[in-house]
C-alpha positions in Angstrom: 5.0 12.4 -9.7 4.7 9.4 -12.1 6.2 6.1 -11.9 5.8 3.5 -15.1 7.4 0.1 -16.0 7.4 -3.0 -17.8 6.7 -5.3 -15.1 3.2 -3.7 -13.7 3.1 -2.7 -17.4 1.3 0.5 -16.2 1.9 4.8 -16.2 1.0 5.2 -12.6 0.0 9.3 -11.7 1.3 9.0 -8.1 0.6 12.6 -7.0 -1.2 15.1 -9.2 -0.1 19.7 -9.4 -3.8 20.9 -10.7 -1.9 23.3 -12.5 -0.7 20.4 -15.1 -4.5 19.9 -15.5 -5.4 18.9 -18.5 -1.8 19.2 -20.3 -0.8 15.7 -18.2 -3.4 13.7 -19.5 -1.8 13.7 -23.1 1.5 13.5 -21.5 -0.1 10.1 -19.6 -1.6 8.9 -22.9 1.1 9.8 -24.8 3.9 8.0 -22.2 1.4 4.6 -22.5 1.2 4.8 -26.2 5.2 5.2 -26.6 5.6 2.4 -24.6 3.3 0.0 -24.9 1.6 -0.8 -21.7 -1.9 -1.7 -20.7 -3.0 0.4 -18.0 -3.0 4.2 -16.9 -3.3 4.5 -12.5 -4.2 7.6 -11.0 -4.5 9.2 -7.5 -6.2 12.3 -7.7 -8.4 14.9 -5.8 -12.3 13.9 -6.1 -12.4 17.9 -7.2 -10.8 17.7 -10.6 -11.8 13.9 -11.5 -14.6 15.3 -14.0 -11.8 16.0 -16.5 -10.3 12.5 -16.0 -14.1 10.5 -16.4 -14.3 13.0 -19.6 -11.0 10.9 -21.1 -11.9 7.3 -20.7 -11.1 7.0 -16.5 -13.6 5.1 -14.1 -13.4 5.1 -10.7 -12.0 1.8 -8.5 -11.5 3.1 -5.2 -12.7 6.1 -3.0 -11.0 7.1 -0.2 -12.9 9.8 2.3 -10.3 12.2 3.5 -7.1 11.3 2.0 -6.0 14.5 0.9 -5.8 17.2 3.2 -9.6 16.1 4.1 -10.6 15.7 0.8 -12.0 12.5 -0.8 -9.1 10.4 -2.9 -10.0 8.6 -6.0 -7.8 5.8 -7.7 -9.3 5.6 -10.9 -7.9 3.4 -14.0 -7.7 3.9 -17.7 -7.4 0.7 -19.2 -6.3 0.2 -22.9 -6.6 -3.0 -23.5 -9.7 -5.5 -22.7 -7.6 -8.2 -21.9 -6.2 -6.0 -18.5 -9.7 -4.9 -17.7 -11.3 -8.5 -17.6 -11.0 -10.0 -13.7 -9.9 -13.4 -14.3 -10.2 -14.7 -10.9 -13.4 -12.4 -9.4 -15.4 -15.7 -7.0 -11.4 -15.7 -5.1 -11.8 -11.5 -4.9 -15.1 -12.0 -3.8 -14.3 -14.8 -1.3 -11.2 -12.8 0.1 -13.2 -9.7 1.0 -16.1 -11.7 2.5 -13.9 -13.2 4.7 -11.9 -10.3 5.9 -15.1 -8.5 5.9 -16.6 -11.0 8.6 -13.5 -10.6 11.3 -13.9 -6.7 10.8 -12.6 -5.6 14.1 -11.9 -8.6 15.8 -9.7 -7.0 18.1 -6.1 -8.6 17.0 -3.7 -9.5 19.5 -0.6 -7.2 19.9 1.1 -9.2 23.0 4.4 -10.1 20.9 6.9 -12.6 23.0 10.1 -11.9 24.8 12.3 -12.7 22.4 10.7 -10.4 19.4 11.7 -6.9 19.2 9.8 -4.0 17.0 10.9 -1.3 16.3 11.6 1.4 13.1 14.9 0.4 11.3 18.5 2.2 10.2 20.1 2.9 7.0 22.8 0.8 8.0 20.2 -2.0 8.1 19.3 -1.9 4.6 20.9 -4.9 3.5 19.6 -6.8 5.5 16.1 -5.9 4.7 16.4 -6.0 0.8 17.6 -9.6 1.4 14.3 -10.3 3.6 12.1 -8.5 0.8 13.9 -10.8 -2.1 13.4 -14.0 0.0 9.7 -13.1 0.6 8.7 -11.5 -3.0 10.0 -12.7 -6.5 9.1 -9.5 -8.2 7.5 -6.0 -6.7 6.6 -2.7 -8.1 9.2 -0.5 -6.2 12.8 -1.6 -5.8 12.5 -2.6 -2.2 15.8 -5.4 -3.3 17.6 -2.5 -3.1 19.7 -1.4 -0.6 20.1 2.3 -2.3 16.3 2.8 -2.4 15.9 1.2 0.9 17.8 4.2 2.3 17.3 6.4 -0.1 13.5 6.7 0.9 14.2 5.9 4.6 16.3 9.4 4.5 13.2 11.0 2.6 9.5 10.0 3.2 9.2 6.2 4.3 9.8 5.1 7.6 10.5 1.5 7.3 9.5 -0.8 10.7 10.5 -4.5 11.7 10.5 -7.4 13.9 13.4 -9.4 15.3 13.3 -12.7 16.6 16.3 -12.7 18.9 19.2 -11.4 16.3 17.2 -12.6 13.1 15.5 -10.1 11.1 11.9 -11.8 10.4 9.0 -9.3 9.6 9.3 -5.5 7.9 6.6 -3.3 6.8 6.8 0.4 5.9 4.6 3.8 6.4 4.8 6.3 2.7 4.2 9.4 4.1 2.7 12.3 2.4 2.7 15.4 4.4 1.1 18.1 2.2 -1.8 15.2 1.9 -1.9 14.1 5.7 -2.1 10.7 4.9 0.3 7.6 4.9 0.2 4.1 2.9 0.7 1.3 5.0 2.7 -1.0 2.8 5.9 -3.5 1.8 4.6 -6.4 4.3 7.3 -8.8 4.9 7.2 -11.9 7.1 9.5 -14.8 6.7 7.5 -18.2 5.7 8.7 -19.9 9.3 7.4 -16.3 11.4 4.2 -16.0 9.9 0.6 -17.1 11.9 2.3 -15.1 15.1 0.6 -12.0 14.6 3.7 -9.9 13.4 2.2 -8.0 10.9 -0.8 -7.0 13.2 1.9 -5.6 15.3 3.8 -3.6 13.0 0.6 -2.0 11.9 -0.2 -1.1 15.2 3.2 0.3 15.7 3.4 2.4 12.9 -0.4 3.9 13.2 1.2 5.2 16.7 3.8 6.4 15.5 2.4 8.8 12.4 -0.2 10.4 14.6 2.1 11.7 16.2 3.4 13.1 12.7 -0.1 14.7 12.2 -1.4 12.2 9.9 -4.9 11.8 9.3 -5.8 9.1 7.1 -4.1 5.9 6.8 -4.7 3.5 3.8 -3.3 0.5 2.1 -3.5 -1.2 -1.6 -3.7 -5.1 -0.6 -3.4 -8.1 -2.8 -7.0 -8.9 -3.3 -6.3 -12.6 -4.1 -4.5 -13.0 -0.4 -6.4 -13.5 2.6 -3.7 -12.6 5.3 -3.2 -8.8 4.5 -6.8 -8.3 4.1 -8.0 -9.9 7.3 -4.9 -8.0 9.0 -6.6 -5.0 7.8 -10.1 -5.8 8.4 -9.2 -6.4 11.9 -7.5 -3.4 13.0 -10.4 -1.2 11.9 -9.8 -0.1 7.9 -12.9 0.2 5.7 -13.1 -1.7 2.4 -13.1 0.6 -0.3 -12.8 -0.4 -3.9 -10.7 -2.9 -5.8 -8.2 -1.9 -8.5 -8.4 -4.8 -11.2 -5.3 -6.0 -13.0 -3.5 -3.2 -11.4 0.2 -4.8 -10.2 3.0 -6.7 -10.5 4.0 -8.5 -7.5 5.3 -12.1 -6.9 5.8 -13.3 -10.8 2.9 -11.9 -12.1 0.1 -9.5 -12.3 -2.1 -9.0 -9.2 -5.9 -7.0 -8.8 -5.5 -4.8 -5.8 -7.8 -4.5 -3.1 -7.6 -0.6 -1.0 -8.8 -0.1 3.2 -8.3 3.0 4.5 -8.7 3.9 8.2 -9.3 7.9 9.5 -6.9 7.8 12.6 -8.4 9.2 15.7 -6.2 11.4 17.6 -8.2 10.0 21.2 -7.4 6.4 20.7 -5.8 4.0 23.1 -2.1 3.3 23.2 -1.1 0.2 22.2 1.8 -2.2 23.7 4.0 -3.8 21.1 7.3 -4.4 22.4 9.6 -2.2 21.2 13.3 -1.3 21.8 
């Protein structure tokens, strides 16, 4: 599976069949050269990366256990030296120190009486692509659309949120892949007037619950490295820092390096209490 466009100006190699080793990496090259963007993104076994490193890849993250147990890699290809240069590495480095330092600060999941959380309905679609349009000017997956909204909600993503009262304030979703065991925890939303209550520590909780029970084994996230919230959220409910994907996407107006935590879910861990419906 490969997505591309303008916007992240990227070929991104989502999810890799060994049997289209090496044939897809001319096809990846080839799509990159045709139109014109600055970065190949890959997600591939740690087994088969040799052949990768071999045609100009380097590693940015590692991920133990992502795919069926096996180590992950998101590796990078870059084809310019413009998109490889970090422009803005002391506020990456700042970020991650400080997310680093409330590593496990146990967050608190108590949500008031008049929020409700729970995972949302097609017929609710709307109503979230209008939250994600408020909340992000531009993103790398079509979450301002209704269509995709459901279309993936009926397929692999189950999309959660928050309600204050009757007002839809705070969404996040969980990409499951199956055959890999493992799910991204990704699309935070909160409204500018909800945020600093703790809502997206309580979706994540939330949704970890949920896709244990679905027999997932590894959760992970690609953050923006030049925000402190997600990555402290992170940090604090137990991922592991991982590797930083520079340049990598497109999100709010303009390109964004990409910092990845992953977290190996532990079938004994306590229940959590998020109010839900």
């Amino acid at each position: 599976m490969i997505q591309h466009g303008k916007h992240s100006d990227r070929v991104y190699l989502m999810s890799l069949s060994t049997g289209d080793l090496p044939g897809v990496l001319n096809h990846l090259d080839a799509l990159a050269e045709t139109r014109d963007y600055s970065k190949i993104f890959a997600k591939v076994p740690a087994s088969v990366s040799a052949v990768f490193m071999e045609n100009g890849y380097a590693i940015e993250a590692a991920v133990p256990g992502l795919l069926s147990g096996e180590e992950g890699l998101f590796i990078g290809k870059y084809l310019s030296a413009k998109r490889k240069e970090e422009g803005r590495s002391d506020l990456v480095r700042e970020v991650l120190a400080t997310a680093q330092a409330k590593a496990c600060t146990q967050p608190d999941l108590a949500l008031a009486s008049t929020f409700t959380c729970r995972r949302t309905r097609p017929e609710e679609a709307e109503e979230m692509a209008e939250l994600y349009r408020q909340v992000f000017a531009t993103y790398p997956f079509p979450i301002h659309d209704p269509g995709y909204l459901v279309e993936t909600m009926e397929s692999h993503v189950h999309y959660y949120a928050i309600w204050e009262e009757n007002e839809l304030v705070a969404l996040a979703s969980a990409e499951m892949d199956h055959k890999g065991l493992n799910a991204e925890m990704t699309d935070f939303a909160t409204l500018p007037e909800s945020r600093g209550k703790g809502l997206a520590n309580c979706l994540l909780a939330r949704m970890e619950e949920d896709i244990l029970d679905l027999g997932i084994q590894t959760a992970y996230t690609i953050a923006r490295a030049y925000s402190h919230g997600m990555n402290i959220t992170f940090a604090k409910n137990g991922y592991e820092f991982c590797g930083t994907l520079t340049n990598n996407t497109d999100i709010s107006g303009g390109l964004e390096s990409m910092n990845v935590w992953f977290k190996p879910l532990d079938s004994e861990a306590g229940e959590v209490s998020v109010a839900q419906e």
